[in-house]
MARLO-725993 format. One line per 8 residues: number of its first residue (from 0); for each residue z, x, y of N, C-alpha, C. Coordinates in Angstrom, 3 decimals, m for minus. Last residue first. Example, Ala and Ser with C-alpha at 12.3 -4.5 7.8 and 13.67 -1.06 7.14 Angstrom:
<sites>
1 = 7.080:12.850:m2.250:7.140:13.670:m1.060:7.870:12.900:0.030  7.800:13.190:m5.690:7.800:12.300:m4.500:7.800:13.200:m3.300;
</sites>
This chain:
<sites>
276 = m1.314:m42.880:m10.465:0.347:m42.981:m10.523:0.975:m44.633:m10.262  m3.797:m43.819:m9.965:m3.696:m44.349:m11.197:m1.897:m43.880:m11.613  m3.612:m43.382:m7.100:m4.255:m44.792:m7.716:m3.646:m45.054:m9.031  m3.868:m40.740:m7.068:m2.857:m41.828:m6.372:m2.755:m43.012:m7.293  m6.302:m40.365:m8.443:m4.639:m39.625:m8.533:m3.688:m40.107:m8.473  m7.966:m41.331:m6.474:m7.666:m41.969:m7.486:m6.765:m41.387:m8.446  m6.803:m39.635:m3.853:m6.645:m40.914:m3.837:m6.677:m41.318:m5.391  m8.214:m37.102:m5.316:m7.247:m36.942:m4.465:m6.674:m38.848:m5.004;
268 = m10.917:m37.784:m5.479:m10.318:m37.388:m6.620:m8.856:m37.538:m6.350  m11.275:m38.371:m2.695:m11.762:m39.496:m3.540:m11.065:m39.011:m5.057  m11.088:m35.705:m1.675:m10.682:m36.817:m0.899:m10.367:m37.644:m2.189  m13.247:m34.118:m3.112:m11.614:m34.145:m3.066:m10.756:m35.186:m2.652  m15.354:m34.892:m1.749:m14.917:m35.515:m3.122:m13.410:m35.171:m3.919  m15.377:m34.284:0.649:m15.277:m35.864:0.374:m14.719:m36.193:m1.382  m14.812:m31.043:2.264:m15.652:m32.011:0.937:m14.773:m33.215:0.450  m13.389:m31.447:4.771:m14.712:m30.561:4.224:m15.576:m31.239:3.077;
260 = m10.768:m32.448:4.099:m11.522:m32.488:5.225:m12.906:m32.738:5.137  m9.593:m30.787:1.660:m9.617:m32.523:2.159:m10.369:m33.339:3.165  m9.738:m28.169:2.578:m10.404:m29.174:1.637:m10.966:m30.639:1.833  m7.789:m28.790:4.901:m9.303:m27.939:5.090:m10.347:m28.797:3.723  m5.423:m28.874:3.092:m6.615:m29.742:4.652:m7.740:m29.583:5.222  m5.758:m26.398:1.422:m6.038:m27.914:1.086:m6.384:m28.769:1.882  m4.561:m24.952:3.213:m6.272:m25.107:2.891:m6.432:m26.006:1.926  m2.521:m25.468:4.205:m3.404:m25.377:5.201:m4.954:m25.396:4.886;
252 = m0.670:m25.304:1.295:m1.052:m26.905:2.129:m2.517:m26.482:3.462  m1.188:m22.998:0.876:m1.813:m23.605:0.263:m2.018:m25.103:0.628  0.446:m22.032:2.944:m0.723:m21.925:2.898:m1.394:m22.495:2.037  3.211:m22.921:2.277:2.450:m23.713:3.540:0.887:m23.081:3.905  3.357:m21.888:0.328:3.452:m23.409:0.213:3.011:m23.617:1.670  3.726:m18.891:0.651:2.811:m19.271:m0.517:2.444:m21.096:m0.244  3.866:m17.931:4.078:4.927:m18.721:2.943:3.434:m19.325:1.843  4.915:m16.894:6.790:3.277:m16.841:5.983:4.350:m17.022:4.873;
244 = 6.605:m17.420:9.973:6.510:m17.152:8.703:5.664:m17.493:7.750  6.167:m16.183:12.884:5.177:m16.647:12.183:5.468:m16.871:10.713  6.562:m13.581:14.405:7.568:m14.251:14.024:7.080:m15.742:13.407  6.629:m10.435:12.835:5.680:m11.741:13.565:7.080:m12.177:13.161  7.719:m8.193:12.065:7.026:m8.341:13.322:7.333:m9.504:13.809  6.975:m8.404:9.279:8.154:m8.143:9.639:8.141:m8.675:10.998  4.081:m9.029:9.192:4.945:m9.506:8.487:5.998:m10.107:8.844  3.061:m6.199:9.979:3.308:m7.619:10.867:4.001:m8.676:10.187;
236 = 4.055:m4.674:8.018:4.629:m4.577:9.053:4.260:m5.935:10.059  2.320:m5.983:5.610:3.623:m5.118:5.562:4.474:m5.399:7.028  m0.561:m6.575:5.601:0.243:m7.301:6.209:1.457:m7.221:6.228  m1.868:m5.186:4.108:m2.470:m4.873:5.362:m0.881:m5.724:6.189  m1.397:m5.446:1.757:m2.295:m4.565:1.512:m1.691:m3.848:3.294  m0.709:m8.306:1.276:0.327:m7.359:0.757:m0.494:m5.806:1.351  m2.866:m9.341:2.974:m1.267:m9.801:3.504:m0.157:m8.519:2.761  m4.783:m9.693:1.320:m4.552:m8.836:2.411:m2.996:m8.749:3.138;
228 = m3.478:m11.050:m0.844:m3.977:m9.466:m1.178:m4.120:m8.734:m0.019  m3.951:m13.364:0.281:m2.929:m12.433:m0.153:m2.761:m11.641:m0.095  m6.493:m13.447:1.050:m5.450:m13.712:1.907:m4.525:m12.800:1.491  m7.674:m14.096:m1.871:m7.963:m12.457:m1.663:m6.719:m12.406:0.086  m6.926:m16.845:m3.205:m6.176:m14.855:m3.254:m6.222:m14.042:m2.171  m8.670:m17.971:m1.718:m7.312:m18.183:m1.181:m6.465:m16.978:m1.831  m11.127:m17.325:m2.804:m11.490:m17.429:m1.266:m10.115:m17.130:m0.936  m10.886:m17.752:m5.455:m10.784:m16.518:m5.424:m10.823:m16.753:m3.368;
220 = m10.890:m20.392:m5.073:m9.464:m20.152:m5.873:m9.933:m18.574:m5.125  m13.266:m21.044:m4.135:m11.704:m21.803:m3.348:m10.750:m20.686:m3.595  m14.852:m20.729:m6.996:m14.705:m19.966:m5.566:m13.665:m19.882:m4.301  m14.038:m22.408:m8.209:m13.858:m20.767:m8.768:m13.625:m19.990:m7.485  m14.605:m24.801:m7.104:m13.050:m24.534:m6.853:m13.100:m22.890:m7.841  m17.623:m24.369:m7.358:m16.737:m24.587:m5.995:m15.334:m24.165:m6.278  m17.976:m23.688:m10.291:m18.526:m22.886:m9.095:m17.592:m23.219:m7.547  m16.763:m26.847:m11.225:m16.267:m25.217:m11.429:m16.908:m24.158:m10.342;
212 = m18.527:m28.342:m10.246:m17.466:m28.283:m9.376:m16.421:m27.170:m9.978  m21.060:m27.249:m11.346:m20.446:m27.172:m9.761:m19.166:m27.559:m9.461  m20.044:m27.839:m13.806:m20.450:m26.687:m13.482:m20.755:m26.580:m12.380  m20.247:m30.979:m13.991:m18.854:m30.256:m14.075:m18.953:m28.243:m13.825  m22.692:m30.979:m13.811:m21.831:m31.805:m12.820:m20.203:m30.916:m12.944  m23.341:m30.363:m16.160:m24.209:m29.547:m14.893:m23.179:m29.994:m13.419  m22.692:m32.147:m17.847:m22.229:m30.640:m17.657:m22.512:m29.828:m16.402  m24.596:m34.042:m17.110:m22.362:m34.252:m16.527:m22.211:m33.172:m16.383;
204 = m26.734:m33.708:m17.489:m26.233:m33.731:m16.240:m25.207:m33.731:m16.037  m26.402:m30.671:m20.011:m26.348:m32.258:m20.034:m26.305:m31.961:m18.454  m27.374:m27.432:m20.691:m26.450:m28.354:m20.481:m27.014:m29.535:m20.133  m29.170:m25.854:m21.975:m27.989:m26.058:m22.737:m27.232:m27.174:m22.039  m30.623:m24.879:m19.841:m31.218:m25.481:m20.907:m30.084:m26.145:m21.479  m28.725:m22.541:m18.473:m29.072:m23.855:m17.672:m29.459:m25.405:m18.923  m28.913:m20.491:m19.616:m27.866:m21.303:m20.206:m28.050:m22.685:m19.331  m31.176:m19.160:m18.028:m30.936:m19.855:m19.569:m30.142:m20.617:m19.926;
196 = m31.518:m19.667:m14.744:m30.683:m18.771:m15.768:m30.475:m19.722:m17.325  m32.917:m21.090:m13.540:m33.174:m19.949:m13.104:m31.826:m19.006:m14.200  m35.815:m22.610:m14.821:m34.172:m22.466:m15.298:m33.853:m21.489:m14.722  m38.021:m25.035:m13.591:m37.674:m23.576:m13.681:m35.679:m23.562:m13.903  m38.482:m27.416:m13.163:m39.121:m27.175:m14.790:m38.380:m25.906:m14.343  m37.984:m28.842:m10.472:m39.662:m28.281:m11.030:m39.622:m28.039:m12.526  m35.529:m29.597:m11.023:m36.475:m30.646:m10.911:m38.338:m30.027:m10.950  m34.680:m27.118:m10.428:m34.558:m27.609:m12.119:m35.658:m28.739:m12.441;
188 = m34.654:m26.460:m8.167:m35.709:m25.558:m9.352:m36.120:m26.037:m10.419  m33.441:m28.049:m6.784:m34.943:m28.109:m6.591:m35.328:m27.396:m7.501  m31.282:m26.829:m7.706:m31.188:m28.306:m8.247:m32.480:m28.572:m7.954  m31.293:m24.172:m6.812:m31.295:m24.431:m8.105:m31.429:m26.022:m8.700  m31.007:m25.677:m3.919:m32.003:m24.440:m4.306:m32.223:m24.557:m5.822  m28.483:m26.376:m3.949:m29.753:m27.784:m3.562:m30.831:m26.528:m4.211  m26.682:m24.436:m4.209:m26.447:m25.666:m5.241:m27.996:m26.123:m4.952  m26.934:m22.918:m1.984:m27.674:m22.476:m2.816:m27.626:m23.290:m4.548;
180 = m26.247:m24.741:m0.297:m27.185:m24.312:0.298:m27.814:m23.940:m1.159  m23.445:m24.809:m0.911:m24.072:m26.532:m1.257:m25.841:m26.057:m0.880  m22.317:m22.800:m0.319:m22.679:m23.019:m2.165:m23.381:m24.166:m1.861  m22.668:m22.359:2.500:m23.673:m21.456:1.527:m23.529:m22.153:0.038  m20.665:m24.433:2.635:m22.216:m24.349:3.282:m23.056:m23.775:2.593  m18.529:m23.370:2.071:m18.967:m24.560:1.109:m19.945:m25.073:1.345  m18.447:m21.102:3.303:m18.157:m20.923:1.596:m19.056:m22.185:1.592  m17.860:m22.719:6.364:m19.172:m21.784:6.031:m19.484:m21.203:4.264;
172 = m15.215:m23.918:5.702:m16.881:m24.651:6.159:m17.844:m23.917:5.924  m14.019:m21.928:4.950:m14.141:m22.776:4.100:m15.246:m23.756:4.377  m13.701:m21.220:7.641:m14.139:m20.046:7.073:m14.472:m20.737:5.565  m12.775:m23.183:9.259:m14.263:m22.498:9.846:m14.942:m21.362:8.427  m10.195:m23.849:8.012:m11.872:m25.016:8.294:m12.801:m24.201:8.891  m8.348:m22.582:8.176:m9.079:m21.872:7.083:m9.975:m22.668:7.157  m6.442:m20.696:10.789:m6.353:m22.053:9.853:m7.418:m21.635:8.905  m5.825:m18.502:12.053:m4.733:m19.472:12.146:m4.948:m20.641:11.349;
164 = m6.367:m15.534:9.227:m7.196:m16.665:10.567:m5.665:m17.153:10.596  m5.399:m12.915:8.883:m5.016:m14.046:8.363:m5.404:m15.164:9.397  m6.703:m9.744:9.449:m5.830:m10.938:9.218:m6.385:m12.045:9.044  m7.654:m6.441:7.758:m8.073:m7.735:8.271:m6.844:m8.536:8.441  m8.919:m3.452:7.223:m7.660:m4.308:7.739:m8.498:m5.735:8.312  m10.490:m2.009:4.219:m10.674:m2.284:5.916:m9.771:m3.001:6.671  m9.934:m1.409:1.594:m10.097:m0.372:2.763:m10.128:m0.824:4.211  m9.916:m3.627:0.392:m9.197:m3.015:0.683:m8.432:m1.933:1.198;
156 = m12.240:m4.689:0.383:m11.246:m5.887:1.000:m9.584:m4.900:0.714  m13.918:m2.592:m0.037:m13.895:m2.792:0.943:m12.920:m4.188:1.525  m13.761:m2.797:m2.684:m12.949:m1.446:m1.770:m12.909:m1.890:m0.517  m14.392:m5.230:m3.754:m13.226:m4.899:m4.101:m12.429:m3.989:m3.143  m17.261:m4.425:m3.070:m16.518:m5.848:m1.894:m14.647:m5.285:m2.879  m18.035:m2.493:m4.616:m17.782:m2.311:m3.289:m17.201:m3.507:m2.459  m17.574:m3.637:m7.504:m16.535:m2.186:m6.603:m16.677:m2.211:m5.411  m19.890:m5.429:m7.415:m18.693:m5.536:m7.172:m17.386:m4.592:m6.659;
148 = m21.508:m3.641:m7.006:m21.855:m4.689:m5.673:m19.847:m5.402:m5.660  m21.679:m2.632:m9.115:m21.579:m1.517:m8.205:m20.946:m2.694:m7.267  m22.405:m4.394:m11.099:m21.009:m3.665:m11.213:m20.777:m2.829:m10.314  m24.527:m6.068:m10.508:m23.010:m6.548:m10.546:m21.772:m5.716:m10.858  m26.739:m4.009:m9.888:m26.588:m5.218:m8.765:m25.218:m5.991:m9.364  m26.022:m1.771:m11.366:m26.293:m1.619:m9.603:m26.470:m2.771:m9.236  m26.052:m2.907:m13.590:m25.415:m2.312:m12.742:m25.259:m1.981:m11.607  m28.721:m3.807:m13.644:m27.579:m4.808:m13.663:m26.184:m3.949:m13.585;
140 = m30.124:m1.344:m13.903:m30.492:m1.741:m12.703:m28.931:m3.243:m12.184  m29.954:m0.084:m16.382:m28.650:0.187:m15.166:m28.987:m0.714:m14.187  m31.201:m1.249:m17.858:m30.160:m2.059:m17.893:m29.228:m1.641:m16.932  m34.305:m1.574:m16.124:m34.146:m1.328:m16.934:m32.355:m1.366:m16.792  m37.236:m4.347:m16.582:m35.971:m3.847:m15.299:m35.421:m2.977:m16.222  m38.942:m4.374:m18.060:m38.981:m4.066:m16.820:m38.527:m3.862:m16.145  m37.523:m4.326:m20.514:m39.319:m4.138:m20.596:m38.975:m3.686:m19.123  m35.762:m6.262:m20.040:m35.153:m5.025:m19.997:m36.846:m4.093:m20.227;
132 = m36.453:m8.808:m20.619:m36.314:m8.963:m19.077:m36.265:m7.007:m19.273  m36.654:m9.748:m23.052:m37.506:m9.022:m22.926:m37.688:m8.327:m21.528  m33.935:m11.186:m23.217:m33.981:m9.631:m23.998:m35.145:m8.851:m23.428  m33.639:m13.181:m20.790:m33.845:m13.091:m22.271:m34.283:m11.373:m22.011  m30.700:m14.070:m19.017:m31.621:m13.891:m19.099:m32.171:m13.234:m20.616  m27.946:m14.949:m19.618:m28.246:m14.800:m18.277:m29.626:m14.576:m18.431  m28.197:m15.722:m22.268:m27.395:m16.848:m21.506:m28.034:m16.496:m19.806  m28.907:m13.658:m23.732:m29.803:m14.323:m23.531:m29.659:m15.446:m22.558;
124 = m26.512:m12.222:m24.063:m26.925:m11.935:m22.923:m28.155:m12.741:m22.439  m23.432:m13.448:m24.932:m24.466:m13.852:m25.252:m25.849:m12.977:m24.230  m20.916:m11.746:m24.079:m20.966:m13.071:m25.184:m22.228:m13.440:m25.735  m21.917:m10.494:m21.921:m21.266:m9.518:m23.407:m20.658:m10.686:m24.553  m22.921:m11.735:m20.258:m23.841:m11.147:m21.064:m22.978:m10.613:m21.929  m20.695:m13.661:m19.788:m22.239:m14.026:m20.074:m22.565:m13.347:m20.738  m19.256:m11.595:m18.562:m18.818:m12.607:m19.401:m19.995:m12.827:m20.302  m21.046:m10.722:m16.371:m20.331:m9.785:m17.717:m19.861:m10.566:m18.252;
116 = m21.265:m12.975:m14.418:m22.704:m12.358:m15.138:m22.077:m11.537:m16.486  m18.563:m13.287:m13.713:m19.176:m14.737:m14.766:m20.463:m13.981:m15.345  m18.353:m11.375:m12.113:m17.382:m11.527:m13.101:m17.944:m12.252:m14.238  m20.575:m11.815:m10.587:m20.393:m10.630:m11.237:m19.667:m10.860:m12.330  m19.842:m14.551:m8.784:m20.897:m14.222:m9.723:m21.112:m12.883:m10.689  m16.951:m13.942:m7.892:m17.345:m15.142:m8.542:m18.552:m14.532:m9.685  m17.896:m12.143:m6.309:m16.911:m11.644:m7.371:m16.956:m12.676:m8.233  m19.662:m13.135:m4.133:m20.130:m11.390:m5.330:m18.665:m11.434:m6.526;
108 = m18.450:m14.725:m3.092:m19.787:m15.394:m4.141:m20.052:m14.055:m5.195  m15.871:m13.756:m2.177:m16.103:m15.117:m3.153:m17.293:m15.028:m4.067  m17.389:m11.551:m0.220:m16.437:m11.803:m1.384:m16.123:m12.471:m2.313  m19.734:m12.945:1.013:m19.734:m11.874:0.424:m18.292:m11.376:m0.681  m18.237:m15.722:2.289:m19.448:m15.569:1.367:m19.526:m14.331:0.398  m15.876:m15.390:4.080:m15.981:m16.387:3.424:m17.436:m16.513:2.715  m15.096:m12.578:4.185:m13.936:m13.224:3.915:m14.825:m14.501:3.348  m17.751:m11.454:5.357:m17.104:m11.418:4.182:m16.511:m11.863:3.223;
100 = m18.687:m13.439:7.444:m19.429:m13.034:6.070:m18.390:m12.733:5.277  m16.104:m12.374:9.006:m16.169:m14.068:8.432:m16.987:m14.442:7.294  m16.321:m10.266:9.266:m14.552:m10.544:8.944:m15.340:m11.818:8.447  m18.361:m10.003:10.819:m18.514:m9.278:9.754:m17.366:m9.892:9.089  m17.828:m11.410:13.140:m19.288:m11.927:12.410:m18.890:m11.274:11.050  m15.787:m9.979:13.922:m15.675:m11.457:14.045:m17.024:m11.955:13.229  m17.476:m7.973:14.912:m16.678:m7.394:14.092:m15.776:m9.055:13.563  m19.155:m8.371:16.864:m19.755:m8.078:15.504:m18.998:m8.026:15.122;
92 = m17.347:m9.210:19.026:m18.454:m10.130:18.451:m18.971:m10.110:17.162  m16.449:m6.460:19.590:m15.830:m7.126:19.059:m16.311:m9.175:17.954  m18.969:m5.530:20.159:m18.482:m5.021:19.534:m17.259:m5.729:18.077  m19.750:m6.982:22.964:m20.162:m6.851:21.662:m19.597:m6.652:20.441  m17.406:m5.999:24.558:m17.199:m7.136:23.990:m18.310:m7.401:22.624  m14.822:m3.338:23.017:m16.363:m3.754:23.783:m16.904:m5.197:23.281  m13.462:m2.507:21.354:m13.355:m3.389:22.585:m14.085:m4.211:23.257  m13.921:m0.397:20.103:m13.984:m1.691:19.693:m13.852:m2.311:19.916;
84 = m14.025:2.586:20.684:m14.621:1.705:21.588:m14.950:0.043:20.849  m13.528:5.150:19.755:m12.097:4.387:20.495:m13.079:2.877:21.036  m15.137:5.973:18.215:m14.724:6.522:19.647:m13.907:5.116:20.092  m14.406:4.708:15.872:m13.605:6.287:15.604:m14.122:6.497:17.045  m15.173:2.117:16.178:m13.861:2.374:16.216:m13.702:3.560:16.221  m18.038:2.650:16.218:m17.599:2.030:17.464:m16.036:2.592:17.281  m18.156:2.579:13.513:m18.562:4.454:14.054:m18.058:4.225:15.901  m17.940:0.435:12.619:m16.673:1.419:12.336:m16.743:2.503:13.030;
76 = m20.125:m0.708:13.465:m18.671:m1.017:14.313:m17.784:m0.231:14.026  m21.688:m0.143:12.232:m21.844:0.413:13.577:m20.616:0.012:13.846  m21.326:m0.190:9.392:m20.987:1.284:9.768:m21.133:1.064:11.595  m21.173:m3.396:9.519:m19.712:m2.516:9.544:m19.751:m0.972:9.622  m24.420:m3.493:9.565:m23.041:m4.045:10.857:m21.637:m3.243:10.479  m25.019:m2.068:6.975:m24.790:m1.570:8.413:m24.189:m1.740:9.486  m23.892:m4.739:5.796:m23.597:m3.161:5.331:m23.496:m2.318:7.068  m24.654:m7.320:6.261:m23.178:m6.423:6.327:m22.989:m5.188:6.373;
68 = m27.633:m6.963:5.506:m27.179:m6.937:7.203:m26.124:m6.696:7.043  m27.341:m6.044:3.084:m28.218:m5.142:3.381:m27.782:m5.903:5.177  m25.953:m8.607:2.113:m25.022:m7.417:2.114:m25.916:m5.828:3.037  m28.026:m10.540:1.735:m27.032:m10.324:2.947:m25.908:m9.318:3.042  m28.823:m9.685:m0.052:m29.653:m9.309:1.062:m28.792:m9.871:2.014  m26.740:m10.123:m1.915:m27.543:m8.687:m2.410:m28.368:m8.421:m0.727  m26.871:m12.961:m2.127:m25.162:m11.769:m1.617:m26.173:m9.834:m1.347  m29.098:m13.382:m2.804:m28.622:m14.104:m2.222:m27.848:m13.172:m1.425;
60 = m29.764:m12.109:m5.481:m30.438:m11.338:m4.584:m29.904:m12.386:m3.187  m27.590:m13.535:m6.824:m27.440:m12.119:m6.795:m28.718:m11.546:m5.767  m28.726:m16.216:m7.125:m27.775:m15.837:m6.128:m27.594:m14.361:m5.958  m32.420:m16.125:m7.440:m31.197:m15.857:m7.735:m29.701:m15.383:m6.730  m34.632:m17.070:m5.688:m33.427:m18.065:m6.079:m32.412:m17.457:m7.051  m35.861:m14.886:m5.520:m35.378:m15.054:m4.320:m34.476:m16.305:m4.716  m37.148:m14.644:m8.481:m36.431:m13.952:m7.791:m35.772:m14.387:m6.808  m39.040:m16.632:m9.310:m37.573:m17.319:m9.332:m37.208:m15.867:m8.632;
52 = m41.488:m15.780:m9.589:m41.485:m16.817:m8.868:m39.980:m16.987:m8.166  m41.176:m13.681:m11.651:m41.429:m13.387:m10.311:m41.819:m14.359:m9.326  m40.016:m14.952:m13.595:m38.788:m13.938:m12.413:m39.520:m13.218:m11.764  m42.136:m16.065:m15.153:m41.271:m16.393:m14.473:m40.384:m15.916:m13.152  m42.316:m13.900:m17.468:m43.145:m14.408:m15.884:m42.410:m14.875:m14.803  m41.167:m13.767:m19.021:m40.489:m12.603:m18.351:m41.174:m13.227:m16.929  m41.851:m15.420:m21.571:m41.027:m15.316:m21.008:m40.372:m14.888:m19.945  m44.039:m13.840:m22.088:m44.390:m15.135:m21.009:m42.813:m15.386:m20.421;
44 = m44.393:m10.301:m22.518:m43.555:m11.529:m22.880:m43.747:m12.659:m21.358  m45.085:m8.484:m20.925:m46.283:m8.863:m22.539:m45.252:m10.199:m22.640  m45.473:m8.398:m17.386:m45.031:m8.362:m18.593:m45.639:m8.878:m20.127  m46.430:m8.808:m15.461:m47.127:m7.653:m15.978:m46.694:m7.583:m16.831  m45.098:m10.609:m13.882:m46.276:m11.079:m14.416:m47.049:m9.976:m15.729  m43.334:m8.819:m12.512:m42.872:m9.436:m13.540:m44.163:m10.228:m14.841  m43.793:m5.896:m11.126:m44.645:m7.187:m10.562:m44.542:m7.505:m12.558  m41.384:m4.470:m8.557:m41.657:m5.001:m10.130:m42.553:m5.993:m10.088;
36 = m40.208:m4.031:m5.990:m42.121:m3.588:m6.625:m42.098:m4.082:m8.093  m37.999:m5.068:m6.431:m38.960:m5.836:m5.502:m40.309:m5.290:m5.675  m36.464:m3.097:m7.337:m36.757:m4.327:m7.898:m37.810:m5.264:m7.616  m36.659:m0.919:m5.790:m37.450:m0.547:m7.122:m36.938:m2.127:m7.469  m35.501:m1.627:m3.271:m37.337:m1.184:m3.319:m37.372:m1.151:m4.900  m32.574:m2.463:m4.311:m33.618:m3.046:m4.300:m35.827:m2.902:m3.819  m32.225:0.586:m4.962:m32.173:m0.646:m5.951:m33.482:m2.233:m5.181  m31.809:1.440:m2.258:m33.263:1.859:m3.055:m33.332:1.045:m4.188;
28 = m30.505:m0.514:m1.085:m31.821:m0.594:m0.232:m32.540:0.116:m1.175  m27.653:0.367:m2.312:m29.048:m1.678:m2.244:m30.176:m0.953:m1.843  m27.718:2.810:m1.445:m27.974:2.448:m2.689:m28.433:0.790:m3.188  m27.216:2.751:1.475:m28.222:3.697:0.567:m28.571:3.061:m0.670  m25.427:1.051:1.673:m26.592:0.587:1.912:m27.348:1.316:1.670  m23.239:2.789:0.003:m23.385:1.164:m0.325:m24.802:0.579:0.164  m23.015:4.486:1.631:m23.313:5.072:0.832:m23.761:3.765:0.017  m22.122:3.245:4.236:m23.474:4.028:4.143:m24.009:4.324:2.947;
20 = m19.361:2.394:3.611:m20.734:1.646:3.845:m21.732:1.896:3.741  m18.184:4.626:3.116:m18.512:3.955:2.076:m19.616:2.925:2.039  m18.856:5.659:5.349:m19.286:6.482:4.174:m19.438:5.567:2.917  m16.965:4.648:6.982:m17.875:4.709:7.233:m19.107:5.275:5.923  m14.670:4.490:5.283:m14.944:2.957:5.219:m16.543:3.575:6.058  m13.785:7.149:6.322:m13.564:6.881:4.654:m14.957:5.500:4.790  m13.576:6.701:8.696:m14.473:7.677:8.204:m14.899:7.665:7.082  m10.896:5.358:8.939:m12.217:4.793:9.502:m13.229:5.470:9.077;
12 = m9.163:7.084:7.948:m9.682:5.965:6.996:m10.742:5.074:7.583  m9.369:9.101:9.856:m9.771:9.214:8.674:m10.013:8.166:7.764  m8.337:7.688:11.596:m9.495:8.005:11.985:m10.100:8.410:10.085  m5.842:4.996:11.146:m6.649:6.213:11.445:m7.596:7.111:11.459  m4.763:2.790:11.085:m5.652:2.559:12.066:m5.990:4.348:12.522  m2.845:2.780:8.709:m3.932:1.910:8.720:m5.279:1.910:9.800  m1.423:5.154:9.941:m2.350:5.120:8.962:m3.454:4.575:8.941  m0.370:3.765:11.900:m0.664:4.933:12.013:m1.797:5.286:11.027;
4 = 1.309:1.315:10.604:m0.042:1.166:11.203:m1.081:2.307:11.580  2.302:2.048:6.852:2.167:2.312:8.201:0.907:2.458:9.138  1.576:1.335:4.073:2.359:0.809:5.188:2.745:1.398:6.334  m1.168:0.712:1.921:m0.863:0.851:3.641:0.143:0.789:4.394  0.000:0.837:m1.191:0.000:0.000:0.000:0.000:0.872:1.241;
</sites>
């Protein structure tokens, strides 16, 4: 743990977080030139065609190209903080843009989806895609897009200091924007005939019904840890400080209103709860 602000706000660990960024957009940017020249059609298996229509509807190139604008936004602002200049009102603009990608898309959706892609494939791998996909991509490349992508939102929710918004409807509005954004995307795919991941085939509409609202509250759940985690990481001394007490029960009530708010069908699950006590 970070516990002293001296630390937390020193040049060296700003240097650390600059490097790491850099070294993070070095490595999307050549991963992805060698994914994006793959011309999938070229494959001997029909099977494989496909993923060159469906690329841009996978969520992993979703988090994957918005991590190519995060990336750099946090080396300019970090290289802003080691001259003392994060003040600046720009500055501070970007750094409010970057805290909010993160906290509410780039963390959730990359850990959500990584975690569930290794599940998948070390149970079944045909589930995420079929055998012949490795003809062209070859298997580090799923390294570099779920096991690297993940270490780096891991380091980076714990290399960089962040707080604790005053409420959680701006940052839970924008999570449940992007999943309902990239829910309608796959629900237009399905209605064409395209599976953008195999195990799609396998399920019923209920299932499919009950597999968003797993995707949403997977995501909720990991959206309301990672707080924590900053709170133990980063939140030591203000803690003490503030006079603000941050209590497991009154945060989970703050984003439950947020819930309750946001998506209707909580509401309605909520009430017939009621209903049937």
């Amino acid at each position: 743990m970070f516990s002293t602000v001296s630390y937390k706000n020193s040049d060296a660990l700003t240097k650390v977080r600059i490097w790491m960024y850099s070294l993070a957009y070095l490595h999307l940017s050549v991963v992805g030139i060698i994914m994006f020249s793959i011309d999938f059609r070229k494959a001997e298996s029909p099977k494989v065609w496909i993923y060159q229509d469906i690329r841009f509807k996978l969520i992993t190139c979703w988090f994957n190209l918005l991590s190519l604008v995060y990336l750099p936004m946090s080396v300019y602002c970090e290289f802003r903080k080691l001259r003392s200049q994060e003040k600046l009102h720009h500055v501070r603009i970007l750094n409010r843009i970057r805290c909010i990608c993160f906290t509410s898309i780039l963390l959730p959706t990359t850990t959500f989806s990584d975690v569930l892609f290794w599940i998948l494939w070390n149970k079944d791998r045909e589930l995420i895609a079929p055998v012949e996909v490795d003809e062209m991509a070859a298997f580090w490349t799923q390294h570099s897009m779920h096991t690297v992508s993940l270490v780096v939102v891991t380091l980076d929710l714990l290399l960089c200091p962040r707080r604790r918004p005053k409420d959680h409807n701006l940052g839970l509005t924008i999570m449940f924007v992007f999943l309902g954004a990239y829910i309608s995307v796959s629900v237009h795919a399905l209605l064409q005939g395209q599976y953008l991941y195999p195990i799609l085939k396998l399920f019923s509409r209920f299932k499919l019904f009950l597999l968003v609202l797993y995707v949403l509250l997977g995501h909720y759940f990991i959206y309301t840890i990672q707080w924590f985690v900053i709170d133990i990481v980063w939140g030591g001394d203000k803690l003490q400080n503030n006079k603000r007490n941050y209590n497991i029960s009154s945060y989970i009530s703050s984003c439950e209103l947020a819930v309750y708010k946001y998506m209707p069908i909580f509401r309605l699950t909520k009430s017939a709860a009621s209903v049937a006590d």
